[in-house]
C-alpha positions in Angstrom: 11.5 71.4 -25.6 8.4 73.4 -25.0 6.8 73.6 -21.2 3.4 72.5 -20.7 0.9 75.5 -20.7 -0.6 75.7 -17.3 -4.0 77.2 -18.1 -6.1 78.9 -15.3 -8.9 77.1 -14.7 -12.1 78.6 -16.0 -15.0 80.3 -15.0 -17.4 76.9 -15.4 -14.9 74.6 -14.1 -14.7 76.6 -10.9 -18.5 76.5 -10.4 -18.2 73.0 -11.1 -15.6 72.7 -8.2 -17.9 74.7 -5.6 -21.3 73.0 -6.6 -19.5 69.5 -6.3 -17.8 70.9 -2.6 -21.0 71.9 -1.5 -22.2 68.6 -2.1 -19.9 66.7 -0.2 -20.1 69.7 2.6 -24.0 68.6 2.7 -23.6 64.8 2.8 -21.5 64.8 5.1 -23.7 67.2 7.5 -20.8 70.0 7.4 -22.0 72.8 5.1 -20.8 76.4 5.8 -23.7 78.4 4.7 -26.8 76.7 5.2 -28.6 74.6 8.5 -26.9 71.7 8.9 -30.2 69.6 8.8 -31.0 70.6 5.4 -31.5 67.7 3.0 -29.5 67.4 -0.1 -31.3 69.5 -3.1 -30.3 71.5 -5.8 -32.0 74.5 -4.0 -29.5 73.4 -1.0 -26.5 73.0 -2.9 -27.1 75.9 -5.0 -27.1 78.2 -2.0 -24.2 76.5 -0.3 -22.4 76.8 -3.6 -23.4 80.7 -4.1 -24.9 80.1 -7.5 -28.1 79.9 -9.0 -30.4 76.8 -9.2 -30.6 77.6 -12.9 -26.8 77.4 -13.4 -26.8 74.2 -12.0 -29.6 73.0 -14.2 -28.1 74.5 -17.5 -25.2 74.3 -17.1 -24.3 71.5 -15.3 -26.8 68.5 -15.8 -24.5 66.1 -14.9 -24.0 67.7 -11.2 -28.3 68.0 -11.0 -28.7 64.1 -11.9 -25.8 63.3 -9.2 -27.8 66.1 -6.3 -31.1 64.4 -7.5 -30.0 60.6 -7.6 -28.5 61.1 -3.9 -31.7 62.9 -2.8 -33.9 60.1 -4.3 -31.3 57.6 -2.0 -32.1 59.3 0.8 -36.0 59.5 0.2 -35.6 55.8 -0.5 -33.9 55.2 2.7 -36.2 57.0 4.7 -39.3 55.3 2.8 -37.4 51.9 3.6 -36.7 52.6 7.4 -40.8 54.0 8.0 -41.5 50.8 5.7 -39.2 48.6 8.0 -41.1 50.4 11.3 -44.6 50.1 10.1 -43.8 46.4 9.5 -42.6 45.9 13.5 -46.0 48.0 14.4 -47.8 46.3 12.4 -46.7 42.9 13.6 -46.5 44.2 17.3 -50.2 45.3 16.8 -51.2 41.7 15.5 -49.5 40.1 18.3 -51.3 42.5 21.1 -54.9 41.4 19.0 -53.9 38.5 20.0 -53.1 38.8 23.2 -56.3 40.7 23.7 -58.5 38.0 22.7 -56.7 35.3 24.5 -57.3 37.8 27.9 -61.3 38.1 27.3 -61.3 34.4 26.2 -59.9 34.2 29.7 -62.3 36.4 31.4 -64.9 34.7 29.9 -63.6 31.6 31.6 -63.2 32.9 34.8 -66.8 34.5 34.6 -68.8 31.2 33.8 -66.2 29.6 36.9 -67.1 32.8 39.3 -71.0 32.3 38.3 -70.8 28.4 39.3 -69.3 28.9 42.4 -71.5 31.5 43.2 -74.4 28.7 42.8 -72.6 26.7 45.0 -71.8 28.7 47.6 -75.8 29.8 48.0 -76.5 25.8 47.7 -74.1 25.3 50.4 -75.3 28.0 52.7 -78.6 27.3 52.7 -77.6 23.8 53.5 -75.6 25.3 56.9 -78.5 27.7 57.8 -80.7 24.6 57.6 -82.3 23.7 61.0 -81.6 20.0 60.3 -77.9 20.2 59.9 -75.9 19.4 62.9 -72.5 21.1 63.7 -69.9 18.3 64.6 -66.9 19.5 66.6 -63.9 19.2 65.0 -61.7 16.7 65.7 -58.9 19.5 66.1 -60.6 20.9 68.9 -59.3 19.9 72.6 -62.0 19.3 75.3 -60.9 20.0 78.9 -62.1 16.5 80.6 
C-alpha cells in the first residue's frame, strides 16, 4: 500500500482562501485591514485580501461574480428599505394633505359663523342702546322691602 500524497496547497488556491476570508471578514462587519463600514467590493476585498483587484478579476471570476452578486444584494436592500420609507412618507404626506384641507375647510366654517355673529351682536346692541328699550330687573335680584 501506497500513502496518499499530501500536496501543499498552491499559490492560487491560497489566494483563493484569503479573498474568500476577506469576504466573510467584510459581511460580517469584522475585517482586519480596512474600516469596518466599508461596503462589500472587489476594491474592498482585494485590499483586505492583500492582492490586486486584477487577480481577483483574472484569476478568479467565480470569487468577483460572488463579491458582485452580494454587493448587488445589498444595493438592492438598501434601494428596497428607501423604497419601503419613501412609501410611509409618501402616504404620511397624503394623509397630512388631508388633514390640512379638512382644518381650512374648518376655518372657513368657523369664519362665515364668527362673521354672523358678528352681525348679530351689532343688531343686538343697537337694539340695547336704543332709547325705547326698557331694562327689566331680573327676577334674581332681591329688593330690600
Amino acid at each position: 500500500m501506497s500513502e496518499p500524497e499530501t500536496t501543499a496547497p498552491t499559490r492560487g488556491e491560497l489566494t483563493a482562501k484569503a479573498i474568500r476570508q476577506a469576504i466573510q471578514r467584510i459581511e460580517k462587519g469584522r475585517p482586519k485591514v480596512i474600516n469596518a463600514g466599508r461596503k462589500l467590493s472587489i476594491a474592498s476585498v482585494a485590499e483586505e485580501a492583500g492582492v490586486s483587484r486584477a487577480t481577483i478579476h483574472n484569476n478568479h471570476p467565480g470569487l468577483a461574480e460572488r463579491i458582485r452578486e452580494a454587493g448587488n444584494r445589498a444595493v438592492r436592500a438598501q434601494r428596497d428599505e428607501k423604497n419601503a420609507a419613501l412609501r410611509n412618507l409618501r402616504a404620511k404626506y397624503t394623509e397630512l394633505r388631508q388633514e390640512h384641507i379638512r382644518t381650512r375647510e374648518l376655518n372657513r366654517e368657523m369664519a362665515s359663523e364668527m362673521a354672523t355673529l358678528e352681525v348679530e351682536n351689532r343688531r343686538l346692541q343697537s337694539i340695547a342702546e336704543s332709547k325705547k328699550v326698557i331694562v327689566f330687573p331680573s327676577k334674581n335680584t332681591k329688593s330690600d322691602t
